[in-house]
TORLUM-150025 format. One record per residue (C-alpha): residue number from 1; residue in three letters; chain; x, y, z. Coordinates in steps of 0.2 Angstrom, whole numbers. Last residue first. Example, Ala and Ser with C-alpha at 12.3 -4.5 7.8 and 13.67 -1.06 7.14 Angstrom:
! TORLUM-150025
(2, SER, A, (68, -5, 36)),
(1, ALA, A, (62, -22, 39)),
***
This chain:
! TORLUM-150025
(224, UNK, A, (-41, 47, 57)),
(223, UNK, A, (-45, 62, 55)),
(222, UNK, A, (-48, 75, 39)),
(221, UNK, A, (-50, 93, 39)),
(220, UNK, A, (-46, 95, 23)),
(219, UNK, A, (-38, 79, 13)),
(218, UNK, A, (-18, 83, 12)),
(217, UNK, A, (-8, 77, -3)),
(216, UNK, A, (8, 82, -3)),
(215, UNK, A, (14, 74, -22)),
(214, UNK, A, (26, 63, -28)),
(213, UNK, A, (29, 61, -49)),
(212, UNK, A, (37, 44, -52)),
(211, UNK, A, (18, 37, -50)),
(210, UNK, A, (17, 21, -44)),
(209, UNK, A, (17, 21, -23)),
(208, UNK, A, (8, 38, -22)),
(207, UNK, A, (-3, 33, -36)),
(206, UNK, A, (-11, 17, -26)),
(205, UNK, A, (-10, 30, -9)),
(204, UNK, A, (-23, 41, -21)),
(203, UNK, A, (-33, 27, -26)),
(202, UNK, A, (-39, 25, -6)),
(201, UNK, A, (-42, 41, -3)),
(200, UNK, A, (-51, 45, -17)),
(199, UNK, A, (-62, 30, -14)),
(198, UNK, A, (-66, 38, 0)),
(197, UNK, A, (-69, 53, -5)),
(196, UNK, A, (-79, 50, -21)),
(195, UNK, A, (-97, 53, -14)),
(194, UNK, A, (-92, 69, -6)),
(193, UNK, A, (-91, 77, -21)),
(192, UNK, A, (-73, 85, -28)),
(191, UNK, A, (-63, 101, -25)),
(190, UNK, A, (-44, 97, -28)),
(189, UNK, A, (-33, 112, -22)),
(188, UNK, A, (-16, 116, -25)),
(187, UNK, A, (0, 125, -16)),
(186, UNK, A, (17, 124, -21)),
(185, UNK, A, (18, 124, -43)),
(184, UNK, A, (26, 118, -55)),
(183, UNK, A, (20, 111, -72)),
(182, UNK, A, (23, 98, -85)),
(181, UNK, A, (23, 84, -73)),
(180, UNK, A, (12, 91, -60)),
(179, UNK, A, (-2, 92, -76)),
(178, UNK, A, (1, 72, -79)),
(177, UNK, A, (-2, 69, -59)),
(176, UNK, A, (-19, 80, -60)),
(175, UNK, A, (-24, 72, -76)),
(174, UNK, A, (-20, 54, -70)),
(173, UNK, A, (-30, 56, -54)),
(172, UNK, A, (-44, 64, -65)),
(171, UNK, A, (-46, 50, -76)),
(170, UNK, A, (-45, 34, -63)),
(169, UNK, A, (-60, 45, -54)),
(168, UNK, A, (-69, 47, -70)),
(167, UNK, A, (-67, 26, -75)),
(166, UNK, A, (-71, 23, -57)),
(165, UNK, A, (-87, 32, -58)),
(164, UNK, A, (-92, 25, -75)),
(163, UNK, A, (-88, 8, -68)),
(162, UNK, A, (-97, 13, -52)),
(161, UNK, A, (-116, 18, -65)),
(160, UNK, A, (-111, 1, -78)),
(159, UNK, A, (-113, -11, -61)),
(158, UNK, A, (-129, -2, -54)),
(157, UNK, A, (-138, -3, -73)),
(156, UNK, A, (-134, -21, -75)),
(155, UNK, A, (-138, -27, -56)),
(154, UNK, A, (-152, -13, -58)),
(153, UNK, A, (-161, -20, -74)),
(152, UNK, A, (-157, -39, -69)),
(151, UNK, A, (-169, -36, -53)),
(150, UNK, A, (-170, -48, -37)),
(149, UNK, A, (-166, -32, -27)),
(148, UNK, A, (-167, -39, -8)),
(147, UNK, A, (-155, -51, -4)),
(146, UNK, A, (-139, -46, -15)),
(145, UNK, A, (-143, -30, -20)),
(144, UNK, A, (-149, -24, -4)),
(143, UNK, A, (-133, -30, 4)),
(142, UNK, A, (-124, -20, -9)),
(141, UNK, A, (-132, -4, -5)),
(140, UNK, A, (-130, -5, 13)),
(139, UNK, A, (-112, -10, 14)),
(138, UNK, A, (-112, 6, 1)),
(137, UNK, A, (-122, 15, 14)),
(136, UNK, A, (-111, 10, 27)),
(135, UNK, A, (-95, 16, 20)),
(134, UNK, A, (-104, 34, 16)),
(133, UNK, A, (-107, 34, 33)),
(132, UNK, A, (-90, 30, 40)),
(131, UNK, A, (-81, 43, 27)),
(130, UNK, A, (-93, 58, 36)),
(129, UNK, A, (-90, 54, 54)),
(128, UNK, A, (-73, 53, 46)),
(127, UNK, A, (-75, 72, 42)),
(126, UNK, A, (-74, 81, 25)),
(125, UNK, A, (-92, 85, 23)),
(124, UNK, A, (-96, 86, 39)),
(123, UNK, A, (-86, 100, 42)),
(122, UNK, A, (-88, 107, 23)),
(121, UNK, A, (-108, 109, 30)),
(120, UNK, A, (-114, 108, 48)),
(119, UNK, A, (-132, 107, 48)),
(118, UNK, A, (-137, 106, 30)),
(117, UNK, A, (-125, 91, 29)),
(116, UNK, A, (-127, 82, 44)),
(115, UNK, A, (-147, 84, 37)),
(114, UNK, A, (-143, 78, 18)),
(113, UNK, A, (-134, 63, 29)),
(112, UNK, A, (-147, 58, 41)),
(111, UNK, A, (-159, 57, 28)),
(110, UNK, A, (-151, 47, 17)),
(109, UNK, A, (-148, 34, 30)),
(108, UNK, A, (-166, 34, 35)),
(107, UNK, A, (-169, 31, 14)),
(106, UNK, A, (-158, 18, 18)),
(105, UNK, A, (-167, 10, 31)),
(104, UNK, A, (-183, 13, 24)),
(103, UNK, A, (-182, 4, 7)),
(102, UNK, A, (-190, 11, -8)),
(101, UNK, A, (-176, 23, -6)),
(100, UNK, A, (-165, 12, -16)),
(99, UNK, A, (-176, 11, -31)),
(98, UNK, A, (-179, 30, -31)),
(97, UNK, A, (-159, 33, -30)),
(96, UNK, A, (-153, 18, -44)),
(95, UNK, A, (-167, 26, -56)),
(94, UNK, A, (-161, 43, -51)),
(93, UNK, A, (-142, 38, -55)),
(92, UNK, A, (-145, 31, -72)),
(91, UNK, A, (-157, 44, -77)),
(90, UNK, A, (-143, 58, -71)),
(89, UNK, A, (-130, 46, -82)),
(88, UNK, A, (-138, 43, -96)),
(87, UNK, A, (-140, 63, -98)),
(86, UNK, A, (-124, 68, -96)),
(85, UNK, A, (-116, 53, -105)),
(84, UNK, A, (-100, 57, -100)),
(83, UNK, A, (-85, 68, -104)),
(82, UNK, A, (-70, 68, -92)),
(81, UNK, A, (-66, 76, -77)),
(80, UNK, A, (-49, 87, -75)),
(79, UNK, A, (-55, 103, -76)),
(78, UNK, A, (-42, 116, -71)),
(77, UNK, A, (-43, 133, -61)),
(76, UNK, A, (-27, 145, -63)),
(75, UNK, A, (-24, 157, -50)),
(74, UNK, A, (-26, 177, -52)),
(73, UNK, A, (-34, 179, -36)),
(72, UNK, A, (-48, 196, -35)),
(71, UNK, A, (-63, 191, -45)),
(70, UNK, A, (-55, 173, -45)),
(69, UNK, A, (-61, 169, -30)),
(68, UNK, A, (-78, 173, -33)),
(67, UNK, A, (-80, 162, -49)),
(66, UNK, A, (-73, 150, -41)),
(65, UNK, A, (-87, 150, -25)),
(64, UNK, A, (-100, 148, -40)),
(63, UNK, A, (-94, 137, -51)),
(62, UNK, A, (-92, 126, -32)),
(61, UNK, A, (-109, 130, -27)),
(60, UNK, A, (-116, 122, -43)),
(59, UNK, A, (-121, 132, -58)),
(58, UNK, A, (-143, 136, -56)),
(57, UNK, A, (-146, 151, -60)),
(56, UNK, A, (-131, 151, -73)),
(55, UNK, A, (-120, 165, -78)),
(54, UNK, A, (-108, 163, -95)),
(53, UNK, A, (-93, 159, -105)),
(52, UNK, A, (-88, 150, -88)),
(51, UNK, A, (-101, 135, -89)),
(50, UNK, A, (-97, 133, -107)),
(49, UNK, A, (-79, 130, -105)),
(48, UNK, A, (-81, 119, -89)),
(47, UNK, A, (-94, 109, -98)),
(46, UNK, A, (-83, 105, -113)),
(45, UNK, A, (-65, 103, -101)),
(44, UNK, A, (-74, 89, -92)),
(43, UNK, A, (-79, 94, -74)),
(42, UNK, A, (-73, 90, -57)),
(41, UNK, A, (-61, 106, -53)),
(40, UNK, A, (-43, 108, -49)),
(39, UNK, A, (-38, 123, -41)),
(38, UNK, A, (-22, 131, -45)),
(37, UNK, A, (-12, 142, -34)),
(36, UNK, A, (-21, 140, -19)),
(35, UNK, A, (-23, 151, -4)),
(34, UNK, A, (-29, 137, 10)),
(33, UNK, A, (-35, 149, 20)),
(32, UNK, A, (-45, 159, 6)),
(31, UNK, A, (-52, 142, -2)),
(30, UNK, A, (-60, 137, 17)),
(29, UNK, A, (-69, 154, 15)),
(28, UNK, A, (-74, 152, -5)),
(27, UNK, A, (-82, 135, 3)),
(26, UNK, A, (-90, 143, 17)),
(25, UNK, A, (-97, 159, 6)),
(24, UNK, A, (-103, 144, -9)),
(23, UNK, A, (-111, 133, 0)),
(22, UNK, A, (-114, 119, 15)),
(21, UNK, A, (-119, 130, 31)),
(20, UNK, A, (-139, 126, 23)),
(19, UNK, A, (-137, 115, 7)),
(18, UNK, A, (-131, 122, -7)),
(17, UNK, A, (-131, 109, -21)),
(16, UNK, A, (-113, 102, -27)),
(15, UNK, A, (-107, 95, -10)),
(14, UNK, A, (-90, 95, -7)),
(13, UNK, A, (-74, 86, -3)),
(12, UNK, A, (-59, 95, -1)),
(11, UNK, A, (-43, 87, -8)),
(10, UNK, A, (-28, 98, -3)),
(9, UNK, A, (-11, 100, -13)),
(8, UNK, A, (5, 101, -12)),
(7, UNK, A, (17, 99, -25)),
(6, UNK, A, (33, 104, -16)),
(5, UNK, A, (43, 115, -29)),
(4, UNK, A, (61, 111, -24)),
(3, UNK, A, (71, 128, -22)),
(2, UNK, A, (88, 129, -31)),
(1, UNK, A, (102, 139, -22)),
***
């Protein structure tokens, strides 16, 4: 009797710096009761191979909870992000952050969230409380640029930042779907920051409608 390898796997959204009840322990806890065979991982194959060769100080809490788990799981861990302009990028984004949080009400925002965070970790993380809040910020942001931001730098520098995003997340869809196709397996996890949830969500029912390959995608502790 043939068995039919599922393909599931469960998108947890995280938060790369450890912030109070969000790090590595809770993170290498929710990983335990999931009990993954393959984990993919948001990083491009040149970071990831230099980020295991060695220990860092500073590796993000999701390096670190990995690195843990594999001390006594033999899984695979994949990377299925893509090569960017490391340093473009971070000036990119810190110019785009600083000019945002010259506002109050977003800065408030801001706030609100790095607090939810610290306070309730992966809970919050990966709640629609969460998903809501990251909606409004965006509605923020865009209204900012609109009424507020007369600035041809951040319009051009905002607009390259979110077609670099959607390029990455594009990327590691199709590298997740493409590894299913050449690969079984039953139970996967996706580990990816917060910030791309939801428009996680919504490109992974696009794939579920195109792609031949169907996967069981969960997103943890998530409700409508």
């Amino acid at each position: 009797m043939l068995l039919m390898t599922m393909y599931n796997i469960t998108l947890i959204s995280t938060f790369h710096t450890e912030m109070g009840k969000c790090n590595s322990d809770e993170l290498h806890k929710i990983i335990q009761s999931i009990s993954p065979e393959i984990i993919f991982e948001e990083l491009p194959v040149r970071a990831f191979d230099i980020i295991y060769s060695r220990e860092f100080s500073d590796e993000p809490l999701e390096v670190k909870c990995i690195k843990k788990y594999l001390q006594n799981h033999n899984i695979e861990h994949i990377p299925v992000d893509i090569d960017i302009d490391e340093r473009l990028t971070n000036n990119y984004s810190n110019y785009i952050i600083n000019t945002f949080n010259k506002y109050p009400d977003y800065q408030k925002l801001e706030n609100e969230q790095k607090l939810s965070i610290t306070q309730d970790g992966f809970a919050y993380l990966n709640s629609k409380k969460c998903s809501e809040s990251f909606n409004e910020k965006l509605i923020m942001e865009k209204n900012l640029m609109g009424l507020v931001i007369a600035n041809d730098l951040m319009f051009r520098i905002y607009k390259s930042f979110h077609e670099e995003i959607d390029k990455r997340e594009n990327a590691m869809l199709h590298n997740i779907y493409n590894y299913g196709k050449e690969n079984q397996y039953n139970q996967a996890v996706f580990l990816i920051g917060v910030g791309h949830r939801n428009s996680m969500v919504q490109k992974i029912a696009q794939c579920e409608n195109n792609e031949e390959l169907k996967l069981n995608w969960e997103f943890y502790n998530y409700q409508d």
